[in-house]
C-alpha positions in Angstrom: 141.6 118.3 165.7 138.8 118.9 162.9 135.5 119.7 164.1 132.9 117.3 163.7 130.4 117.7 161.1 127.0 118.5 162.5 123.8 117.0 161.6 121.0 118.7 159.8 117.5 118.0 158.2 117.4 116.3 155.2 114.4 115.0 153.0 113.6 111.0 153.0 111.4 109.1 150.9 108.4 106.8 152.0 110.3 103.7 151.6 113.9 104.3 152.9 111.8 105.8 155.7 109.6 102.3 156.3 113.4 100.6 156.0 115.0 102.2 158.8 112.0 102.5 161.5 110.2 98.7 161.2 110.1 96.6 164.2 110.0 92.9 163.7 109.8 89.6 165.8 110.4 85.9 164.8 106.9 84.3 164.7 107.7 80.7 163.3 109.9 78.2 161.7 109.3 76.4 158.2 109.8 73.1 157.1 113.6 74.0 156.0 114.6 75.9 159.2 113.8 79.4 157.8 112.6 81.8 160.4 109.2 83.4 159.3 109.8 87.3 160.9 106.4 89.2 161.8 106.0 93.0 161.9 104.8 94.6 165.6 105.4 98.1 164.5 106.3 101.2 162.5 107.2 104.6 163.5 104.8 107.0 162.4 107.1 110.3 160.7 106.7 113.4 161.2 106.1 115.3 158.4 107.5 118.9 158.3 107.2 120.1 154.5 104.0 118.4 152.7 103.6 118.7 149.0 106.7 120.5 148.3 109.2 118.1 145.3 112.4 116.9 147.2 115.0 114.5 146.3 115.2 111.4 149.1 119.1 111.7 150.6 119.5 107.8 150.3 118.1 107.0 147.5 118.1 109.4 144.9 114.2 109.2 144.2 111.7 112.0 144.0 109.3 112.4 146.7 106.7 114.6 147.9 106.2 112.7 151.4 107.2 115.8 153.6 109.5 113.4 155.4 113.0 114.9 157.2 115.5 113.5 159.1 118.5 114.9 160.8 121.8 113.1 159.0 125.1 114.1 158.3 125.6 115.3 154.8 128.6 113.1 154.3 126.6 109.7 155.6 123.8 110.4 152.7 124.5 108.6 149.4 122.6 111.5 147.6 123.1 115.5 148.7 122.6 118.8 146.9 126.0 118.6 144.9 125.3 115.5 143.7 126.3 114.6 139.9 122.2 113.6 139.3 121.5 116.6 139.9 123.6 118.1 138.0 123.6 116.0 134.7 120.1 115.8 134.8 118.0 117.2 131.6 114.4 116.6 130.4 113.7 115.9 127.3 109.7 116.5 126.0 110.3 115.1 123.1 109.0 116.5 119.6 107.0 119.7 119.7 102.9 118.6 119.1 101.9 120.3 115.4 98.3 120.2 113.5 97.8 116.0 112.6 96.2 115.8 109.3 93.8 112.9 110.9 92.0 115.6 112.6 92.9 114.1 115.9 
């Protein structure tokens, strides 16, 4: 039997955060039957690493939030060997030389 693969800290962005810890409650009903939801709550995260560039596990997006929690690296959408990250290049474009405008 394979063992099971263990959990471990893993940085999340601001908003895939706010996804998965809302609480809501149906407040009312409109005129075509839809049910109008209200937010009660939000967990507040704990932030363990503040100010250092990570990439969110979910979603693939840059973030500086600080924000880790424990997943299994095959349940994230986005890990360390992911092909992003490795096809990713930056281009600055062309080099900046004298401008005859005097600008």
């Amino acid at each position: 039997m394979p063992a099971e693969q263990a959990r471990r800290l893993m940085p999340i962005c601001e908003a895939c955060f706010i996804e998965d810890h809302t609480r809501w409650e149906p407040e009312s009903m409109d005129e075509t039957g839809n049910v109008m939801m209200k937010l009660i709550g939000i967990d507040v995260p704990k932030k363990i690493n503040i100010d250092s560039v990570e990439t969110c596990c979910m979603c693939g997006v840059i973030t500086i939030a600080g924000i880790f929690e424990m997943f299994k690296p095959s349940e994230v959408y986005f890990s360390e060997n992911s092909e992003i990250d490795n096809n990713f290049e930056m281009s600055l474009g062309e080099p900046l030389g004298d401008n005859d405008e005097g600008f």
